[in-house]
C-alpha positions as CSV (number, residue, x, y, z in Angstrom):
1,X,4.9,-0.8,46.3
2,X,8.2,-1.9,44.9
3,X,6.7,-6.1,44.8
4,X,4.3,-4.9,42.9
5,X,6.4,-3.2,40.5
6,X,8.7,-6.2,40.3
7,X,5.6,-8.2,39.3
8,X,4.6,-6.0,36.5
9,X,7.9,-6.3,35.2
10,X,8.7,-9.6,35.6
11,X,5.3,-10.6,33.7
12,X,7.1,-9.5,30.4
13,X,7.9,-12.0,28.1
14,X,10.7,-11.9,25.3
15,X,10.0,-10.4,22.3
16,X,9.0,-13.2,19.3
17,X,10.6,-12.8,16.6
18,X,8.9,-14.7,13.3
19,X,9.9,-15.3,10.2
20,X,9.1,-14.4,7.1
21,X,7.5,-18.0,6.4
22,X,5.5,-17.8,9.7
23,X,4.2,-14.4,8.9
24,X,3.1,-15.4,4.9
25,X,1.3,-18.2,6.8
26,X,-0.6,-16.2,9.4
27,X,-1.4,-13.4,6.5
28,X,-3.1,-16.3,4.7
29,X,-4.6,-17.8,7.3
30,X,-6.5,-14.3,7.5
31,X,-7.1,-14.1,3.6
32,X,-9.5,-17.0,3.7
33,X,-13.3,-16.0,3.2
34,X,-15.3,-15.3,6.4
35,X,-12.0,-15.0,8.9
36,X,-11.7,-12.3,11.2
37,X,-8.1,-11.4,11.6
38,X,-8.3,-11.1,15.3
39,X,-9.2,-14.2,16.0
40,X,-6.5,-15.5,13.8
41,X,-4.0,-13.6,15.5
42,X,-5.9,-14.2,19.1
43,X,-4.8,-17.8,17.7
44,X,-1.2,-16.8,17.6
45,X,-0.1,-14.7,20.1
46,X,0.2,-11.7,17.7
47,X,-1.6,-8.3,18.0
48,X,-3.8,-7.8,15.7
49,X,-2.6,-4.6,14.1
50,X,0.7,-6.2,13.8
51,X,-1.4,-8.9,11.4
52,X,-2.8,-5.7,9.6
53,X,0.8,-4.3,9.0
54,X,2.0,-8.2,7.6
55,X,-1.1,-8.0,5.1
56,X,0.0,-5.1,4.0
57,X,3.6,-6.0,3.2
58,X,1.8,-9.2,1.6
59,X,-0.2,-7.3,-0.1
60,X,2.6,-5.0,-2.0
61,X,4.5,-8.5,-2.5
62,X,7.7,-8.5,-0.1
63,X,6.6,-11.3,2.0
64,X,5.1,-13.5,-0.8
65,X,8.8,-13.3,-2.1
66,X,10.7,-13.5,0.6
67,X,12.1,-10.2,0.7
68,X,14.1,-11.1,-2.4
69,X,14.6,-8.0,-5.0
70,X,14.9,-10.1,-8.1
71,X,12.0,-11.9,-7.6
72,X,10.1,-9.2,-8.2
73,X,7.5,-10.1,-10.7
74,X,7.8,-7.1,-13.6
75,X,4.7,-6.5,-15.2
76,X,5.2,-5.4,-18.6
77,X,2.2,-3.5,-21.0
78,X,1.9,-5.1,-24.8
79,X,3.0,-2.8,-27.5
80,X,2.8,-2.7,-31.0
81,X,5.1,-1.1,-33.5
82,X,4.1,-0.2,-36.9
83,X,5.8,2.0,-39.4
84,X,2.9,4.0,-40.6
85,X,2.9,7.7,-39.3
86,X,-0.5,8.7,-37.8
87,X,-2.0,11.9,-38.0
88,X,-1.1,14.3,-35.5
89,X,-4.0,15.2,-33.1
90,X,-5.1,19.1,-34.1
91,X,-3.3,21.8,-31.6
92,X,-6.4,23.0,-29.5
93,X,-5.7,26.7,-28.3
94,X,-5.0,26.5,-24.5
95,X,-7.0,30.3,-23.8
96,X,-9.9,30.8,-25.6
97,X,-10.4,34.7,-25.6
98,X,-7.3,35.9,-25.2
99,X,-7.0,39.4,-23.5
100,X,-4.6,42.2,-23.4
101,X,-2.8,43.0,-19.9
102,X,-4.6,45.9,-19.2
103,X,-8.1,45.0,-20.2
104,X,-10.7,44.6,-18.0
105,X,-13.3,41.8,-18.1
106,X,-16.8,43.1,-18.5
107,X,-18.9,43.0,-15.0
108,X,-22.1,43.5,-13.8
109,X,-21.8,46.8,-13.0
110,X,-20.1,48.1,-16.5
């Protein structure tokens, strides 16, 4: 029993550790029309959640970067100052029928 327990273990590898580059260029590998990202990561020796979870961080921009913070891109929204005063929107009442504590609402059985 114990040889066959010192086979299982010694068929582990080292864990691979890739960088930043080699995961931006396995994420676009998968980005290409038609791909299925298991192959691609079949292809690599990766799992292919792990590819999943590197598409993701593409995806929200820290690998395209390279994990740099003032990279960032900053998207900014176009705005346009004038000095005329507009109109003020009319104050709609937020309760229409306003009632008094104590009052009932009328049911079907008054």
């Amino acid at each position: 029993m114990e040889a066959v327990a010192d086979a299982c273990f010694s068929a582990r590898t080292k864990r691979q550790y890739r960088t930043a580059a080699e995961r931006r260029r396995i994420v676009e590998e998968t980005l290409a029309p038609g791909v299925s990202v298991a192959t691609v990561a079949r292809a690599h020796g990766v799992n292919a959640n792990q590819v999943f979870g590197w598409r993701k961080l593409y995806q929200s921009v820290f690998l395209a970067v390279g994990h740099k913070a003032d990279a960032i891109a900053v998207r900014l929204l176009p705005v346009a100052v004038s000095s005329e005063l507009e109109p003020a929107a009319p104050q709609v009442p937020l309760i229409a029928n306003k009632q008094e504590v104590g009052d009932v609402p009328p049911g079907p059985l008054s």
